[in-house]
N, C-alpha and C positions, 0 to 999 in steps of 0.2 A: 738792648741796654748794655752798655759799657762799664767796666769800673776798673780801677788801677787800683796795684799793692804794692806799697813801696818795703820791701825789706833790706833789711843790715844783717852784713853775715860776714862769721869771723873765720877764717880756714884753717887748721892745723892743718900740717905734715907734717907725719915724723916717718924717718926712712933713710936707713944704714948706718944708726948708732947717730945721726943728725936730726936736728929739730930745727924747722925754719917758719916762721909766723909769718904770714901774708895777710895784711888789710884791705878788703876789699872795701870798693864804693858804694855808694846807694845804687839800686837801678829797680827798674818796673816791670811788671809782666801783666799783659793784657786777659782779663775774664772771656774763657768762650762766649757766641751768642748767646741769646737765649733762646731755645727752640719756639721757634712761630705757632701760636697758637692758634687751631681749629678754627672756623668758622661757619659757619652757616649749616649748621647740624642738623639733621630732618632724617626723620624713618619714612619709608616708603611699606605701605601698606600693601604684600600679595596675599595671592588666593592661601598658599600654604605656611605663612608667616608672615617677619618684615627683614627691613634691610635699612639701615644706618649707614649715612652717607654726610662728607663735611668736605671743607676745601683749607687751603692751605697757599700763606702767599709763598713761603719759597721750600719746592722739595726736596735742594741739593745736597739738604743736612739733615734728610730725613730717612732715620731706618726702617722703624715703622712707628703704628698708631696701638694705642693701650685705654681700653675702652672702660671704664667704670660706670657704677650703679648705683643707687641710691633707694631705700623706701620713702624716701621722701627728700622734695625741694633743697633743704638745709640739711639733709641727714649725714651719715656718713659714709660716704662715697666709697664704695672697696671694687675693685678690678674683677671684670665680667669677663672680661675676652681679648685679645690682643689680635692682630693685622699678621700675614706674613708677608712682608715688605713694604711697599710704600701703595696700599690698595686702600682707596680711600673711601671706601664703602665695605660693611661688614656683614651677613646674614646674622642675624636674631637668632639662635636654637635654645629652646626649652623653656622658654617665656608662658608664664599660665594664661590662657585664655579670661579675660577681663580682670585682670590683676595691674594696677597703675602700676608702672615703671621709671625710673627719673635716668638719665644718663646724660654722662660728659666722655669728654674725648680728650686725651693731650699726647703732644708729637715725644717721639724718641727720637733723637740724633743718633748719629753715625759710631760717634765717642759714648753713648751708652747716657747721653743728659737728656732727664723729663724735663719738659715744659711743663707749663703752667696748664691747668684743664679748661677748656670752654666752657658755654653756658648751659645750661641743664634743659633737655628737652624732657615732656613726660609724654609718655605711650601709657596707653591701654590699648593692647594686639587682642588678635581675634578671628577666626576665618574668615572669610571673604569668599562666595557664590552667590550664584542665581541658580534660579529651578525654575523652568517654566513646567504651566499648565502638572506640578505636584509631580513632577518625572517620568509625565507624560510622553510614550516612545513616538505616538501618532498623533494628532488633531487632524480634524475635519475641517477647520475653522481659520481664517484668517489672524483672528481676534483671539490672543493667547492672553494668561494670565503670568506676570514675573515676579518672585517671591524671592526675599532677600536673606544671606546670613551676613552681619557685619556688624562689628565693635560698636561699643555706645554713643562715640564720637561721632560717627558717620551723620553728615548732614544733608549733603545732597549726592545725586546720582546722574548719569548719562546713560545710555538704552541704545546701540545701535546694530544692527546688523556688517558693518562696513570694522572693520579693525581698526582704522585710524581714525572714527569717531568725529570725520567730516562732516557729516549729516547730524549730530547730534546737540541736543541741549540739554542743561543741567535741571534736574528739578527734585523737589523735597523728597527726601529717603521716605517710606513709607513699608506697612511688612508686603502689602504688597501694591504692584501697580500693573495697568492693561497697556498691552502694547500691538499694533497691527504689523503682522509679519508681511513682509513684501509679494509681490503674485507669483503665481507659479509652484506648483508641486514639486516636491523633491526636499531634502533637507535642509533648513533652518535654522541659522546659528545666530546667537543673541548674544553682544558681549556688552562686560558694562565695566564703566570708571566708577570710582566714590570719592566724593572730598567729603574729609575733616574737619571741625572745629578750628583746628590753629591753622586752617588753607592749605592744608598736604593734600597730594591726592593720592591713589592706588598708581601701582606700577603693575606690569606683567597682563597677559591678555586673560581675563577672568570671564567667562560665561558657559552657557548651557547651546544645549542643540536640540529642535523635534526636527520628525517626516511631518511635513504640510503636507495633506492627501484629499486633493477634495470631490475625490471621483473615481468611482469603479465599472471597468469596463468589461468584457467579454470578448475578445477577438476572433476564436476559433471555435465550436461546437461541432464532433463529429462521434460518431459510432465506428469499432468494427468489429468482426468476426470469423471465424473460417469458416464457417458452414454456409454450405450455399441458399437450406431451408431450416431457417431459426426453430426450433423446438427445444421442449423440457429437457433440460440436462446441458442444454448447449451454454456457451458461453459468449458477454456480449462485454465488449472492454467499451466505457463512455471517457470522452475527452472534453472537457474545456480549457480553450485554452486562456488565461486572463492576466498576464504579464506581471501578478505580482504576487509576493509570498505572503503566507500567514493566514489568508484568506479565509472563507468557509465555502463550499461551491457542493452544486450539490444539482441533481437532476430529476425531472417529474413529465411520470408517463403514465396512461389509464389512471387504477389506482393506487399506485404509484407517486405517493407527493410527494419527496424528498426524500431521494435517494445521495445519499452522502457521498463525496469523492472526494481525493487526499492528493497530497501534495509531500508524501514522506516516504517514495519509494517502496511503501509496504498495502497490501490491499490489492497489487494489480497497476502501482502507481508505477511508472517506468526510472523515473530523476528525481530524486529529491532536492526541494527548493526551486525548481525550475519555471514555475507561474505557471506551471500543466497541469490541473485536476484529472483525475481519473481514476475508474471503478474497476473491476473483474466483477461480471454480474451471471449469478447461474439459473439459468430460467426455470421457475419454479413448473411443477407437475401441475397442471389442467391451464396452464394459462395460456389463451389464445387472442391476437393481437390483430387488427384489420387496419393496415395504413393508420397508425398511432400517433399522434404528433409528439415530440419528444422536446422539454424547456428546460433553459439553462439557465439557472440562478448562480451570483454570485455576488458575496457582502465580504468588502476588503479589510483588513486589519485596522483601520481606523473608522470603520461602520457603515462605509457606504455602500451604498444598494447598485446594484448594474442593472440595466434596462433585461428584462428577459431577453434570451437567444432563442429562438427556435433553429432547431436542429433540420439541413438540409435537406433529410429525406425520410417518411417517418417509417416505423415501427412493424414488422411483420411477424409473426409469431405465431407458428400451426401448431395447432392440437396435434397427436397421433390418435389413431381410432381407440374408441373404447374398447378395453380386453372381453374377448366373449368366454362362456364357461363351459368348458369342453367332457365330458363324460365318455368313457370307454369301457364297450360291453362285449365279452367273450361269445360270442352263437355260435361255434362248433369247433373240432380242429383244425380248423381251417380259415378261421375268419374273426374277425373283431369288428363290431358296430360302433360309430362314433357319432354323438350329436352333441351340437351345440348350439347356445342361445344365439342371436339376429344380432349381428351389428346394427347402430345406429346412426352409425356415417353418413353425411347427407354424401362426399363425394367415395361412396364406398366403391375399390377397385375387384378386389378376390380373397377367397379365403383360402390358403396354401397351409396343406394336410402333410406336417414330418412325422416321419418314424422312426425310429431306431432300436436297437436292443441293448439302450442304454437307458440312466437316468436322466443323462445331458441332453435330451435329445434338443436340437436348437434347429436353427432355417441351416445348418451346413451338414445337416443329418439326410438319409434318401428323403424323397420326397416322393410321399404316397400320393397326393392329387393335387388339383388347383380347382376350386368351383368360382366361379365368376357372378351364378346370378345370389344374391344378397336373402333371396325367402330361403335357398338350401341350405337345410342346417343339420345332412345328417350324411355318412357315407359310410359303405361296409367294406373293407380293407379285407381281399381274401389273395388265397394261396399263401397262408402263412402256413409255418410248422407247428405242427402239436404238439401242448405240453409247453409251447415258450410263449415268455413273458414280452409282450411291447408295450413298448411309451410312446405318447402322441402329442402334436402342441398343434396346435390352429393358430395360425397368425393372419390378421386383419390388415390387410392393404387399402390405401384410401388411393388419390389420384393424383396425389403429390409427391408419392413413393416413401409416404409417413408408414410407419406400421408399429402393432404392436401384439406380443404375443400370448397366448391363453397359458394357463397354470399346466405343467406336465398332468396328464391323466394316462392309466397303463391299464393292460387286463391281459387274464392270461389264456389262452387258448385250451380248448380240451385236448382231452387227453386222446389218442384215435385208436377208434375201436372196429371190428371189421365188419364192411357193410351189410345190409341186410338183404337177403339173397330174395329172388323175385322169384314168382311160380309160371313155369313155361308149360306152353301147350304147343298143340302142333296136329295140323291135318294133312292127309294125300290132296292132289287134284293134277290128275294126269303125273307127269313130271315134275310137278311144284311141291315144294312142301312150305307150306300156310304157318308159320310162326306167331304166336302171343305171349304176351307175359305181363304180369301184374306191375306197378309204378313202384320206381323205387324211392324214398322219400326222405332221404338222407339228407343233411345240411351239406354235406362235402360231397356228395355226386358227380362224380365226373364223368362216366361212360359208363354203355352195354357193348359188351365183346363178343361177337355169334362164332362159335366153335361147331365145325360139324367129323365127323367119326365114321369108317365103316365095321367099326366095334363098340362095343360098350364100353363107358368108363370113360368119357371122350377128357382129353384134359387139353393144357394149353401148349403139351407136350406132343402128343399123340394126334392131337385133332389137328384141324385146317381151319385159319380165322377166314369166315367169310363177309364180317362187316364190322364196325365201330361206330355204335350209334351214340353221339352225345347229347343225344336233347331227350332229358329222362322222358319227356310226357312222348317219344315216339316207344308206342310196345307192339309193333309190329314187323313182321320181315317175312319175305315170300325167298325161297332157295329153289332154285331151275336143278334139279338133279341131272349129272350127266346121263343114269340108264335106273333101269326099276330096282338095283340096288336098294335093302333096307339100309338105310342112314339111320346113326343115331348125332342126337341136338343138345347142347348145354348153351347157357349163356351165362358169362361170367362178369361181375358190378365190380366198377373199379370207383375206387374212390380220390379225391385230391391227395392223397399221401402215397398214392401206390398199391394201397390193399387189397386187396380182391376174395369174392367169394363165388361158388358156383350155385347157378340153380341146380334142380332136377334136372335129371336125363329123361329126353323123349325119344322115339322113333317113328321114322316113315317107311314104312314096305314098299 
């Protein structure tokens, strides 16, 4: 719009002591335009707000846009927010959730002139989402459920998997609606439009996302160990392996139903998050395992069951022999008595007798015997010293080279005292001299020594050894004299420590 102002204007000059009057003519001067008012005003409704947007037939006079407000249709209009420069859409900030809003739009010129305001749109804003299946991270199910947050206004909806909502059609807003998620496992993203009452619809891509999971599998089941013959105390590491995290897995062997395996690096688990279950498992005391089959379960994060795995090879697990109970008994200076109870090993191999003159004594101690037949359960351990203490352990070999060994048991040896001297006799015959002597009955017996003298007093000094008989039950001995010299006879008892004493002195004429 145009308008013309005709003004009459009289000029003075006054200037160097002169005054000259000038008449001037009429003439016109042309009204700038008026800035082009706003058009087609519409909020666009996002997930995190909205967005006011308008057009404009010419923007070469346009500085920017000056947005006002309204509580109502007719109210009074006051300035919400202004453009910086000629951006013909606005974001919304700080609009209350279900509160009507009324707004108009008018241009600012270049020269700083409002135009006139457009026509008043009214919003009621409001978030904008979906939520399938209640924020469900997995389903099992094809068939999810979509649950809406959105202004009053909202009248209809669209539902598609595809962003450009090719595939889709519009239908009544509702709080919630079923929708079937396309085939195939793996993640599923659901996005949606809404139209309005006044035929606006949403802008900006709004939706939600699940894992579709409609199957758990098992791929790898294996065991292993360092030992080459599994027993109590060994360790057995179990693996599944099942390609997906979060899972529960878990393994069942004898009585053994569900044995738990992890997926958190902790437990014996090697990676955490890796889709590898696995155990650190320590084999408990008496359990014994005969070709065991060994089954792998596992139920994935969204609840699906996997067919059991049985495990490639199964289960072996030896007893070691039952500990027998070993007792140790002192019978003289010299020797120590040991018995103990029957293994009851069906594959029973020997029972290996340590000693030592420690508490420790263990199988790296001497080794006082090995008995091999399984009824012997007693053995006397001599040529020890008198007066000391030994310890003994019996350990039980099976045929697997399991073993296991008895409780230490010790005793102490007597104290040695000098032997008891035997009563010698002696006759002529010819050149012979006829030797006897009574038994000597000592625990530690080790020898008769024949002294013979052609003085009295014979000792082990002065005499001549004429034999060394070590088998106590012989008490006899015949001596070939070299000539009818009287001889005189002693025999002296020696014992395992060295002791010695003498009989009686005899003679032969």
């Amino acid at each position: 719009m145009r308008g013309i102002i005709y003004i009459s204007s009289i000029l003075l000059i006054f200037a160097a002591g002169c005054s000259r009057y000038i008449e001037s003519e009429n003439f016109s001067q042309k009204l700038p335009d008026q800035p082009p008012i706003p058009t087609s005003l519409k909020a666009t409704h996002l997930p995190d707000g909205l967005t006011l947007s308008w057009q404009v037939s010419d923007t070469t006079v346009i500085r920017f846009f000056r947005i006002y407000t309204a509580d109502s249709l007719n109210g009074n209009y006051r300035i919400w927010d202004s453009t910086s420069g000629k951006a013909f859409s606005k974001p919304m900030l700080g609009l209350i959730a279900g509160q009507t809003y009324y707004f108009k739009v008018a241009s600012i010129t270049t020269g700083g002139l409002e135009g006139a305001m457009c026509s008043a749109i009214s919003i009621v804003p409001g978030p904008l989402s979906i939520m399938i299946n209640n924020d469900d991270e997995y389903t099992r199910s094809q068939n999810v459920t979509v649950t809406f947050t959105a202004p009053t206004a909202t009248i209809l909806v669209q539902l598609s998997e595809n962003a450009d909502f090719a595939d889709a059609r519009w239908e009544a807003i509702a709080p919630s609606l079923d929708k079937t998620l396309g085939l195939g496992d793996g993640v599923k993203r659901l996005y949606a439009k809404f139209q309005f009452n006044d035929g606006s619809e949403s802008g900006g891509l709004i939706g939600d996302s699940i894992f579709l999971d409609t199957r758990a599998e098992i791929d790898t089941a294996y065991f292993g160990t360092d030992a080459s013959i599994l027993k109590a105390g060994d360790v057995i590491t179990f693996f599944l392996g099942c390609g997906e995290i979060n899972g529960e897995a878990a393994v069942s062997f004898s009585d053994i139903s569900a044995l738990k395996l992890y997926d958190d690096s902790a437990n014996g688990d090697l990676i955490s998050g890796d889709g590898v279950y696995s155990r650190r498992y320590i084999i408990p005391v008496n359990m014994e395992l005969v070709d065991v089959v060994v089954t792998g379960h596992f139920t994935d994060v969204a609840g699906n069951n996997s067919e059991e795995r049985i495990f490639p090879f199964p289960l072996n697990i030896s007893k070691a022999p039952d500990v027998v109970v070993l007792m140790a008994t002192a019978q003289s200076s010299s020797s120590i008595r040991l018995s103990w109870s029957q293994s009851i090993v069906d594959d029973f191999a020997a029972y290996y007798v340590y000693r030592d003159s420690i508490s420790t004594v263990s199988d790296n101690s001497p080794l006082a015997t090995t008995i091999t037949s399984r009824g012997a359960l007693s053995y006397t351990d001599s040529n020890l010293k008198a007066s000391a203490k030994y310890f003994y352990r019996v350990y039980v070999h099976d045929n697997t080279g399991l073993f296991t060994a008895s409780e230490v048991s010790s005793a102490t040896t007597a104290a040695n005292l000098p032997p008891t001297a035997v009563k010698l006799a002696a006759r002529a015959d010819s050149l012979s001299s006829i030797l006897t002597w009574s038994t000597n009955n000592d625990d530690d017996f080790s020898s008769y020594q024949i002294y013979r003298g052609t003085e009295s007093e014979v000792s082990q000094i002065n005499g001549k050894l004429l034999t060394i008989v070590n088998e106590r039950a012989i008490t006899t001995f015949t001596d070939t004299r070299p000539d009818s010299t009287t001889y005189y006879y002693k025999i002296f008892v020696y014992d395992k420590q060295g002791m010695t004493i003498g009989s009686n002195e005899v003679s032969v004429p």
